[in-house]
N, C-alpha and C positions, 0 to 999 in steps of 0.2 A: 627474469623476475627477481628484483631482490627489496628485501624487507631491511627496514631500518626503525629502530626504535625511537621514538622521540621523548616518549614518558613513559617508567614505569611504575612509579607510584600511586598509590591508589585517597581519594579523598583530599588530601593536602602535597605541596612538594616538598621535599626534605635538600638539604643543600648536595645530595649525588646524585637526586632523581626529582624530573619534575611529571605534572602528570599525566593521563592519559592522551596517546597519539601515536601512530603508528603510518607509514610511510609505505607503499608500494610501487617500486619506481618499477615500469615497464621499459625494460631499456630499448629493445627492439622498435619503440616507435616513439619515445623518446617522451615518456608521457609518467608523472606523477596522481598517485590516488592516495588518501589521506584517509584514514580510519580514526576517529573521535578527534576534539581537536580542545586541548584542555587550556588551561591559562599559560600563556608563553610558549605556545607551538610555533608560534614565529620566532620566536627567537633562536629557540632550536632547530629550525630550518636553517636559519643565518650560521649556527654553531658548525652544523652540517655539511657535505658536499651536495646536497638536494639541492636544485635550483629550483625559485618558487614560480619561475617563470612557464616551468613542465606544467605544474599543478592543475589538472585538469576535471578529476572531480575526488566530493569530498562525502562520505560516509560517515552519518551519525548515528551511534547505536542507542544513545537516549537521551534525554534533556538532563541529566546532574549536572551540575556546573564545573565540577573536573572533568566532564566530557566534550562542554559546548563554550566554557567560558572564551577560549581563544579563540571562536569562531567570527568574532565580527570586527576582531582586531586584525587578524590576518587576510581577510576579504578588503577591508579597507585597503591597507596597505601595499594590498597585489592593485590597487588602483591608481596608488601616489610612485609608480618609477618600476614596479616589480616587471610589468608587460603581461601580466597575466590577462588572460581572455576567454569568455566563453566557459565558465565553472560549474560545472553542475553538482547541488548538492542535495544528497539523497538524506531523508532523516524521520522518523515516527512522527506523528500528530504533535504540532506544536514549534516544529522548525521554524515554521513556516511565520507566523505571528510573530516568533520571539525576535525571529531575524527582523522583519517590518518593524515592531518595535522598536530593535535597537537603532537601526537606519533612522525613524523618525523621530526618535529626541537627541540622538547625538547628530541631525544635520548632515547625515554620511549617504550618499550614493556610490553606486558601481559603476563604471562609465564604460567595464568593459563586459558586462552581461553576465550575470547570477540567474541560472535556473533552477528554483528550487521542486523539490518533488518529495510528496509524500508514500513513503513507502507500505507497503503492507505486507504478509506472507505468501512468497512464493519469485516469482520472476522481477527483478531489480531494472534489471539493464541486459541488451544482447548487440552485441556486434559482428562484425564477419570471427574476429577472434576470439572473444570472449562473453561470458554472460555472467552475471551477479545474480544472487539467488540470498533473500531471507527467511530467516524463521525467527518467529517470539520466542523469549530465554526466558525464566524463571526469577524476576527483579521485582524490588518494590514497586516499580514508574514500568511504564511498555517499553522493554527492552528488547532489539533484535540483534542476533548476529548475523555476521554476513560473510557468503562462499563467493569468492571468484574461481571460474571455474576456466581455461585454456581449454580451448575447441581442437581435436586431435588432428596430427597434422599429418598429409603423403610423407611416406619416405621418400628418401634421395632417386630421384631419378637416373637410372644407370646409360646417359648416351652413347657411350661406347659401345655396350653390348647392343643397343637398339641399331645402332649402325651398322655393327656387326652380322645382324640379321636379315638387314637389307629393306630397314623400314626407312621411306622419305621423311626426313626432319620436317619440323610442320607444325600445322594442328594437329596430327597424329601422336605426335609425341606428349601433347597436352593430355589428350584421352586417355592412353596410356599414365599417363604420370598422375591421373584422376579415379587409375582403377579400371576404367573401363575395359571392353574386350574388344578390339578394332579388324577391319577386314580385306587385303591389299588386294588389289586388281586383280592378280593371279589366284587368287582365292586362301591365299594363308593368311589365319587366324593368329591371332596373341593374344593376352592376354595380358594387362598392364600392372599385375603382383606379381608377373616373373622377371619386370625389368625398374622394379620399385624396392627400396632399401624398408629395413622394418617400420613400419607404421611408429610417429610420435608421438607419445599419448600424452594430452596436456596436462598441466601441470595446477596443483589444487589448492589455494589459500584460505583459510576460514579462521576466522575472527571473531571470539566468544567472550563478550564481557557487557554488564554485568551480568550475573546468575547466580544461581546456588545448582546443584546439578539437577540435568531435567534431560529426557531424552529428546527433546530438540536439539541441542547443541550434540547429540551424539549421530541422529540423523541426517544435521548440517557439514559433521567432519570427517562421514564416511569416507574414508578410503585416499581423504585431504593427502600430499606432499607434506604441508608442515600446518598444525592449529596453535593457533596463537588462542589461550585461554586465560583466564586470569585466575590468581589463586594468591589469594586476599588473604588468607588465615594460614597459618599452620592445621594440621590435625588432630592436634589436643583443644584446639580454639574450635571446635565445630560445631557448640550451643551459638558461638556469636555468628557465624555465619549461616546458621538457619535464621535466627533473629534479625540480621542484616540481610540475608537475603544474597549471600555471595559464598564464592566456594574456597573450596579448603585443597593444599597441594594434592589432597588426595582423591579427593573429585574431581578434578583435573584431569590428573592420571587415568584415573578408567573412565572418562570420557572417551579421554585418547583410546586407550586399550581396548574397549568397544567397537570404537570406528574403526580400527585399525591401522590409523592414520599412520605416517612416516617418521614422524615428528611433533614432537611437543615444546612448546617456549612457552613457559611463563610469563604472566606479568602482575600490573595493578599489587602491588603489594604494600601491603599496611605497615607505616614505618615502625611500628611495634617492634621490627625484627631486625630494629638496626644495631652496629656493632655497640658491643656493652650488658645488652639483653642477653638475655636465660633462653632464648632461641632465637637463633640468628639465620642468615640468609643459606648457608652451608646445610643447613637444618633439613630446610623446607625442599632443598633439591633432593636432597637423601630419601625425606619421605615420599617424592615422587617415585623417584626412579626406582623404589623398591618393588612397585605397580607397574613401571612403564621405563624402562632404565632408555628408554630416547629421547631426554627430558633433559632440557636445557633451562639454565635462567636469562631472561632480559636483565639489560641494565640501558642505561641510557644511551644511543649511539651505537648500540650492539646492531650488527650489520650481519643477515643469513641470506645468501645465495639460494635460490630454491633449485635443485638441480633438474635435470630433464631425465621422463621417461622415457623410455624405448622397447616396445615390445612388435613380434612379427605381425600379430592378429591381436583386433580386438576382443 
């Protein structure tokens, strides 16, 4: 699982950051997920090593137009030469219309199938692998964020030792390799956690923007790998982000700290804080990590490996 930034500005783009968009390549099955998709998310695809041709479904956390503008430019375009196919796009009240809309005065179809879905709180999406789960955030507009969650996996199946034992390879070794407790002819018993490697515990992505803090997005990042939240203001700016409605590096931070999560990245940041200003990006990390020192910043193209759990038991 790895995370690529595509925008981390927040409101407008600034010429180092354009804005919101976030990328989840599943590489195991060779499959792209897209989280908000702001003006020019196609092009930072192209900038990218993401191929738009993976792109298989897209997450929208609210109708602003730094979140949705690049959505019906990049759909188009997965139609004219990309190969994309079969998209499903998940998004709050209003995707749905706005997208029709746009299709029917710009004259644009999908040729190769847009499913859209509206979402609401609680179960997103589930797979044999994975399930998505939201919750409503704390925003002016119906705002959600969203948990991908990795379904825990057997450990390593050990078949030397099962050989060693003098169990028939087989569907026996499946049962074993599933946990179960199997029964040989001769009447010996196994049990398939003495010839299984630690259980993989999967691995937790949650995606928090916009908000101002709210204990939803702290109930969404419990125990997350890495939360991607956004932190729009510095912490002296925190009358503006009650009045806008977004959070501050510091709210952020003890979201994280709360949840417990692994990991913090920033993003969505107000170009207020670009170089030349009286608080700069240096700034805003400081005031995190002072709360949560495993707090990183986004910037454009910023690339995070989400690593893998391993424990005996769950």
């Amino acid at each position: 699982m790895e995370v690529t930034f595509l925008g981390t500005s927040s409101g407008v783009p600034t010429k180092s950051r354009n804005v919101s968009s976030v990328a989840l390549r599943l590489t195991q099955r060779g499959e792209i997920w897209l989280f908000d998709c702001g003006e020019g998310t196609q092009h930072q695809l192209l900038r990218s090593d993401l191929r738009t041709s993976q792109l298989k479904k897209i997450f929208i956390t609210h109708m602003h137009g730094d979140h949705v503008f690049g959505l019906m430019g990049l759909l188009a375009s997965c139609g004219l030469g990309a190969d994309a196919k079969d998209i499903e796009l998940f998004g709050p009240p209003g995707i749905e219309p706005y997208l029709k809309s746009c299709m029917k005065y710009s004259y644009t179809y999908f040729p190769y199938g847009v499913t859209i879905k509206t979402v609401e709180p609680g179960l997103v999406y589930e797979d044999e692998e994975f399930t998505v789960t939201c919750e409503l955030l704390k925003h002016r507009v119906t705002a959600y964020g969203y948990r991908v969650s990795e379904k825990n996996k057997a450990g390593i199946f050990d078949v030397e030792k099962a050989k060693k034992a003098g169990i028939p390879s087989g569907p026996l070794y499946g049962k074993l390799k599933a946990g179960e407790t199997i029964t040989l002819e001769d009447g010996k018993t196994f049990s398939g956690v003495d010839f299984c490697g630690p259980t993989e515990i999967g691995r937790k992505f949650v995606y928090c923007t916009d908000t101002v803090f709210c204990e939803n997005a702290i109930a969404l990042a419990e125990d997350a790998d890495v939360l991607i939240h956004e932190a729009t203001f510095a912490h002296q700016d925190a009358s503006m982000a009650f009045e806008k409605m977004h959070s501050t590096t510091t709210m952020a931070a003890q979201v994280a700290l709360a949840a417990q999560v692994k990991k913090l990245i920033m993003t969505h940041f107000s170009p207020r804080y670009a170089p030349g200003n009286p608080i700069q990006m240096k700034d805003l990390l400081l005031e995190a990590r002072a709360i949560f020192p495993e707090t990183v910043l986004a910037y454009d193209f910023f690339r995070y490996d989400i690593p893998r759990r391993r424990d005996k038991k769950i």
